[in-house]
N, C-alpha and C positions, 0 to 999 in steps of 0.2 A: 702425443705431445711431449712427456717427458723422455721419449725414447730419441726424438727429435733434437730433445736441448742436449741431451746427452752426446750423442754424436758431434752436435756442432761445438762443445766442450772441448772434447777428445779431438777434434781437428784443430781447434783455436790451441790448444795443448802444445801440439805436435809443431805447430808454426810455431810457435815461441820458443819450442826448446830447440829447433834447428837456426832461429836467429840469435840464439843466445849461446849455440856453438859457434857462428860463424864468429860472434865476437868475444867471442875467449870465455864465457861465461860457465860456459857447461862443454864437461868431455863426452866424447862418441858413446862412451858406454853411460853415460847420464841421459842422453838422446835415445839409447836403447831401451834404458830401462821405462823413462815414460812411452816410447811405445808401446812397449812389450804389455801395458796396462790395458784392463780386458775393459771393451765397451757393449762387448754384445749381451742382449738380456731376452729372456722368455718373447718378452711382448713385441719383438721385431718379427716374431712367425706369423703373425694374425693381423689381420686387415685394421687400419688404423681407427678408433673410435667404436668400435666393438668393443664389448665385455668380453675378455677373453676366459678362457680355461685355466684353473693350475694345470701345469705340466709338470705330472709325476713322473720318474723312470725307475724301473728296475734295472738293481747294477749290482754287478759280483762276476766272481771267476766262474769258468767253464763246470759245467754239471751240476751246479747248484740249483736249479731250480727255475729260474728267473721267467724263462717261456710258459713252463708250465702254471705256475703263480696266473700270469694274465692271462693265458686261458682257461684257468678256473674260475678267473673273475670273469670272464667275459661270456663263458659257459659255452665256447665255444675254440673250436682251435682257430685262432686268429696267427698267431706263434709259431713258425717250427719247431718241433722236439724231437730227440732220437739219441741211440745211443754213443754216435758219433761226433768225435771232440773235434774243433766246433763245431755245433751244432749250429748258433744262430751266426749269420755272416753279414747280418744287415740291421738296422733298425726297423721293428714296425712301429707303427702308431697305432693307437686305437682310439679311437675317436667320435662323439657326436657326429649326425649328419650335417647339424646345423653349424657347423664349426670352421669357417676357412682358413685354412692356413695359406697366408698370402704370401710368405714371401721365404722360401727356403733358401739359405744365402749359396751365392755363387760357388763356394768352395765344395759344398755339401755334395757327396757321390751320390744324385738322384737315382742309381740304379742300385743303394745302397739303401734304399727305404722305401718299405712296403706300407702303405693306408690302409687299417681296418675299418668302415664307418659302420656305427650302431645307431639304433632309434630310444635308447635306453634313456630313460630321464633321470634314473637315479645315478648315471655317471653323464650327464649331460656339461655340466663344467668341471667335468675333468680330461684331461686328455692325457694318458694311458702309453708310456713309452718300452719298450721289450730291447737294452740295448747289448749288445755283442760281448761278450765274454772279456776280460781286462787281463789275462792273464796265460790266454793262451801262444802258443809256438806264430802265433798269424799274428803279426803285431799291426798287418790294416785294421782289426778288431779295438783293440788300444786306440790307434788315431782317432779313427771313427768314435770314438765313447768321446775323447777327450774336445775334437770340433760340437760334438751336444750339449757338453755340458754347460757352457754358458746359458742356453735354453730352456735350463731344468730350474724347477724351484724346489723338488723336492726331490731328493733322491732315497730309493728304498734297495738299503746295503743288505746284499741274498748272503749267509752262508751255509754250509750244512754242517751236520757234526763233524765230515770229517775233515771241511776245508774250514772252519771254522779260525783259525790261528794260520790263515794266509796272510803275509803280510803286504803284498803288491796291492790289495783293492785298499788298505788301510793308508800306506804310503799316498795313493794317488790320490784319496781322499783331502787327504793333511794338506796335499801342496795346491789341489784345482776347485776340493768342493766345497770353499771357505762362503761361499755365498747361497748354498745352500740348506734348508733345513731337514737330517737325517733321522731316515725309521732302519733297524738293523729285525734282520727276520733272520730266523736258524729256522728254513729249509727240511723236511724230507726227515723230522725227528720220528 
């Protein structure tokens, strides 16, 4: 429901500020800027009137850790890991069985996300993201993180000792993950 009034906000939004350009009110780049304003939020992934999941992600630069994290929690390799930078080139989930996620939006590279499903109850409302490295020479890695992040309510910032004082995941942070609440892990001590 609120994901509902939301959208129809942001459209009522967008009609006004294009009629308020046409009549001298507001310039193209005032028209920009209330586009450019993010309406997408976690609970557009899940079937409406469901209890959803928090959706947690791991996020950091390449070899920190981040696959290997959820497959420790997961006690299982759900994640690829190896010593090869990138390593991860997609996002997993991982995920309740009982969990639908209904609606992947149209942008999202479906062949850019892999589903783990588990029968675990003690991670039953949570659902568990592994996402692509922020920092490497592949910068579909970068897009990809940054189309999720609307999605995420938490993010968990991976570094290790010695990527610790990167400053790209911290930057991207500042400018995209104002709507999220951060856990910072130092990795691989």
């Amino acid at each position: 429901m609120a994901t509902d009034q939301l959208h129809q906000f942001y459209q009522q939004a967008n009609t006004w500020a294009q009629q308020a350009q046409q009549s001298g009110w507001l310039s193209e780049t005032d028209v920009e800027n209330i586009k450019s304003v993010e309406a997408r939020t976690p609970t557009e992934l899940f079937e409406s009137g469901t209890q959803r999941p928090l959706v947690v992600a791991f996020f950091g630069g390449t070899g920190v850790g981040k696959s290997s994290l959820l497959n420790r929690l997961a006690g299982q390799a759900v994640a690829r890991t190896g010593v090869e930078r990138p390593t991860s080139r997609e996002v997993t989930i991982y995920v309740h069985k009982s969990v639908q996620i209904q609606n992947l939006p149209e942008e999202f590279p479906v062949d850019k996300v892999k589903i783990a499903l588990h029968q675990e109850e003690n991670n039953h409302d949570i659902l568990w993201i592994d996402m692509p490295d922020i920092d490497s020479v592949d910068t579909s890695n970068k897009q990809l993180v940054l189309e999720w992040l609307p999605h995420i309510d938490v993010l968990i910032y991976v570094v290790s000792p010695e990527r610790y004082r990167d400053d790209r995941g911290w930057r991207l942070l500042l400018e995209h993950g104002h709507r999220h609440a951060w856990l910072f892990v130092i990795n691989q001590w």
